[in-house]
N, C-alpha and C positions, 0 to 999 in steps of 0.2 A: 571685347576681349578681356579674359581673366588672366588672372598670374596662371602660368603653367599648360596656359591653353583649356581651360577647364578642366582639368586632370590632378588628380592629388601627386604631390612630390612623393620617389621614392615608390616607386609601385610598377616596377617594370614587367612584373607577369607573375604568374604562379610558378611555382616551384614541384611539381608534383612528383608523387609519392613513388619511390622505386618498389619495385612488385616484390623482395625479398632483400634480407639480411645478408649480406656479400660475407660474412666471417661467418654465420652460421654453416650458410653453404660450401664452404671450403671445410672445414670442421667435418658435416654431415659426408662430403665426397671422398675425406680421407680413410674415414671408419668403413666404411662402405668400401672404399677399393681395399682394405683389408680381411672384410666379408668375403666377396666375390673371389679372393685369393687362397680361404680354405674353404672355400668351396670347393675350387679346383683340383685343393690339395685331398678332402674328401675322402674320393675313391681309392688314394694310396692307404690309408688305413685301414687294416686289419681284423676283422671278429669282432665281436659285440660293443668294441669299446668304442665303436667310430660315433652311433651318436652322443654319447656322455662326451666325446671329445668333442664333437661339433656344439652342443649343450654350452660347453664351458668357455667355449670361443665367442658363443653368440654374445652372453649372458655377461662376459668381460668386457668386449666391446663396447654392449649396449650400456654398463657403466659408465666408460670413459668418457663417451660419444656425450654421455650427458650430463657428466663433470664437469667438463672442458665447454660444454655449450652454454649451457647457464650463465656462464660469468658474463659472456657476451649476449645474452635476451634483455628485450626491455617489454617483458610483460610479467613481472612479478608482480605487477598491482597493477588493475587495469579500470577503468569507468568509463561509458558513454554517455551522452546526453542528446535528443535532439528538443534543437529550440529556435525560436523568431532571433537573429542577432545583429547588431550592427556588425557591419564587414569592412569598412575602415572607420580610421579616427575623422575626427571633423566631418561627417557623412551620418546624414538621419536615415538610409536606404537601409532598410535591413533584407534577410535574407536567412531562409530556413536551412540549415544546415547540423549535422548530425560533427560532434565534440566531441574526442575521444582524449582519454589521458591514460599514457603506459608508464612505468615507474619502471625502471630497470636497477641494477647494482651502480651503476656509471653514471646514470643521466635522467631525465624524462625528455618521453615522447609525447608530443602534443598533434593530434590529429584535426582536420578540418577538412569535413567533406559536402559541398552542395546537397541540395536535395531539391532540383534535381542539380547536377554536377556543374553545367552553364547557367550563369546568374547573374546580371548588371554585367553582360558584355562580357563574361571573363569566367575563365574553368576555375571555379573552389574544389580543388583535391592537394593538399596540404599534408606534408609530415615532416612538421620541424622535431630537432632534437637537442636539448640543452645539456651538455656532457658536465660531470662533477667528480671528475675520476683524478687522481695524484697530477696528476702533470696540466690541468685544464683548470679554467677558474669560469665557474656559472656565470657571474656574473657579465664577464667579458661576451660569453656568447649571448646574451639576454640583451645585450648593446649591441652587436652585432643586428641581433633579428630587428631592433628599434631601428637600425638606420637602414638596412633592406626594406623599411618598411611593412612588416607581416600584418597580416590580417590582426581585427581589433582581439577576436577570440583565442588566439594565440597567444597573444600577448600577456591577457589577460592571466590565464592560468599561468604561463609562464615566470609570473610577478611573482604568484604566491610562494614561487621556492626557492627567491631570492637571497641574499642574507641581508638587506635591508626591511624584506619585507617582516610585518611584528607576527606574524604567521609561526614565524622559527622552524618550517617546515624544512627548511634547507637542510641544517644543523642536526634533526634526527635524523634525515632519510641518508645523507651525506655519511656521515660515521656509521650509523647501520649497514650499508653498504659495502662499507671497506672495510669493517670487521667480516662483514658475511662474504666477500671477495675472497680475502684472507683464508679466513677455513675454509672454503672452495678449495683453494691450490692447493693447501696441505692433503685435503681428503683425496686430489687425484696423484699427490706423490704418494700416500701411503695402497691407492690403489695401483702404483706401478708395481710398488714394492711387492704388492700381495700375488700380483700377476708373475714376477720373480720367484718367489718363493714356490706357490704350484707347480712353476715349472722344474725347480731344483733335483727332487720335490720336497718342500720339507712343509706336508700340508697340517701341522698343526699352529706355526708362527703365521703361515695362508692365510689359516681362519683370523687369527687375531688382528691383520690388517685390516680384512675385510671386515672386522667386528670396525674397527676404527674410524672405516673411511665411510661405515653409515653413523656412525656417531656423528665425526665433523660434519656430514651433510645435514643433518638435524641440528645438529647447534646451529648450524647459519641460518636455518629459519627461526631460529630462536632469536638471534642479533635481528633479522627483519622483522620478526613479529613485536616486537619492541617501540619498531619506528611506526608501526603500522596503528597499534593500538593509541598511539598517543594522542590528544584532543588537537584537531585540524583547525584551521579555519573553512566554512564555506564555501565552495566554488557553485555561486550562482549565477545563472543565465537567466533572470526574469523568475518566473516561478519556480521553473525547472531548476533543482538542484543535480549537480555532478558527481556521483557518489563513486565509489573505487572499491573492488574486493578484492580478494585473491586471482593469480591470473595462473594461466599454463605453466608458467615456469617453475612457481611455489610450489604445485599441485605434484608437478612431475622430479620435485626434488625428496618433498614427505615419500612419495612412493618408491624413487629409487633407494633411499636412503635407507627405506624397513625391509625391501630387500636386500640390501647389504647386510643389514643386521641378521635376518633369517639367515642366509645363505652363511655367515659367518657362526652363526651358533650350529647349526646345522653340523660344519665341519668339526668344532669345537665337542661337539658331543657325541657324533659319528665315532671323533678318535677316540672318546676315552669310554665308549661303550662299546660298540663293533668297528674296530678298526680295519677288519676283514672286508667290510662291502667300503669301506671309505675307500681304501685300493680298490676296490673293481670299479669305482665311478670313477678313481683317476689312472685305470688302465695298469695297475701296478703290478699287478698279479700274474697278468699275460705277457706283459714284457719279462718278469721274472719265470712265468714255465717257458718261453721260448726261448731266454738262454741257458733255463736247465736242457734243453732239447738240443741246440748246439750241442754242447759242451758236451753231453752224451754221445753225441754221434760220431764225434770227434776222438774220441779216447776208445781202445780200442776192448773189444769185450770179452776177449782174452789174447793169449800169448799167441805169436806166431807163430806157425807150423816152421819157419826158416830157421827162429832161434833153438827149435825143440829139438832141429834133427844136426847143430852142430859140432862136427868132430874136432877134439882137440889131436893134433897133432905135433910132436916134438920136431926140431927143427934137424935133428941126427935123422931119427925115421925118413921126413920130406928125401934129404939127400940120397939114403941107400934106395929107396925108389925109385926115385930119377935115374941113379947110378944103373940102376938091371933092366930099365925099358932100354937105354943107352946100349 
């Protein structure tokens, strides 16, 4: 008999990876039941203006939708690796497994997945995540997973973004983060704003939001680009080195962001060159001929035959009338 029954301490099972982002998905469900709602609305609009209104619905949406979703991804910097690795501590067994590391604005994500999935008795499908957000301290969750006991390869990379660790990796990606947080939320209040404003409509201060709220989205990849270029330590697994680039989340904020900018200059130059088709893509012109259309049909388009044929009468005359039918 050994200590622990020949079983390492601290190893009660795997923990495995949930199939999706619980706050993306609520996020992604709300935009979308606001989609599906002018949808509906649609067919009540009128004349040519319905798709430029649907256009501008979509196009607001898919903004927000990806404002507001970003702050909470953890794949702005992303790496795999697969490699031979040990799978616990004090244990020479190793075990081929595919290493993945996500870096998000909040935390990193550390992945670990078998190859194949059952390995030394036990399912390797792993996704821990180490939060570094205002209210959480790394370090406490890095204790945490040491006395859960996580796999060696978790651990491992986990160390490097310590604030012990001489890496210093913590401290750039940490403050990069929460500056590029930061402009985040600004860029989707000034995209409320701008969403206010077209509707007013007063679309030439529209445009200058939306000039805005692609600027703040570019600046925050500018605060990440920052932590990203700076000299890393190594994350090696044996020969295999674990390198990281840009992930979906960076990719799809440069791109929403240089449409904001188009789409803002666009309106900004619309008004001070043809201001006339700027109204027809926000429907201005038909809402204005249809209440000159009212308001015509309403007033009348000349005098009325009632008023033209009446007789003035003295109120002596009315009497002796009366008086001779009488």
């Amino acid at each position: 008999m050994t200590l622990w029954n020949g079983s390492f301490p601290f190893y009660p099972g795997a923990n495995a990876r949930f199939p999706f982002n619980t706050t993306r998905a609520v996020i992604v469900s709300v935009f979308l039941s606001f989609l599906a709602t002018f949808i509906i609305i649609l067919p009540g609009i009128r004349g040519r203006g319905r798709l430029f209104w649907f256009l501008r619905m979509v196009t607001g949406l898919f903004v927000g939708a990806v404002v507001l979703t970003i702050q909470f991804t953890r794949d702005w910097e992303t790496g795999w690796v697969t490699a031979n690795t040990s799978y616990k501590s004090f244990s020479r067994v190793l075990v081929n497994a595919d290493i993945g590391l996500h870096i998000g604005l909040a935390g990193v994500n550390v992945t670990l997945v078998g190859n194949p999935v059952n390995q030394v008795n036990e399912t390797i499908n792993y996704n821990e995540h180490f939060d570094w957000s205002f209210d959480r301290d790394y370090d406490h969750s890095y204790s945490e997973g040491l006395e859960k006991g996580l796999p060696s390869p978790i651990l491992y990379v986990a160390e490097k973004f310590t604030t012990q660790s001489p890496c210093s990796m913590h401290r750039q990606y940490r403050i990069s983060g929460h500056y590029a947080s930061l402009t985040l939320w600004m860029a989707f209040c000034t995209w409320l704003i701008s969403i206010l404003l077209f509707s007013m409509p007063i679309l030439l201060y529209g445009g200058y939001m939306l000039l805005l709220t692609g600027a703040l989205m570019l600046f925050s990849l500018l605060f990440f680009f920052t932590a990203r270029n700076t000299p890393k330590c190594p994350i090696q697994f044996g020969p295999a080195p674990l390198e990281t680039d840009y992930g979906g989340s960076f990719w799809l904020t440069l791109a929403t962001g240089l449409l904001c900018l188009l789409l803002g200059l666009g309106v900004i130059i619309l008004n001070s060159v043809q201001p006339e088709k700027l109204k027809l893509v926000f429907n201005l012109d038909e809402q204005k001929g249809e209440e000159e259309v009212w308001h015509k049909s309403h007033l009348p388009t000349q005098p009325s035959s009632s008023r033209q044929g009446v007789l003035m009468v003295s109120l002596d005359e009315l009497c002796e009338v009366t008086a001779t039918q009488l």
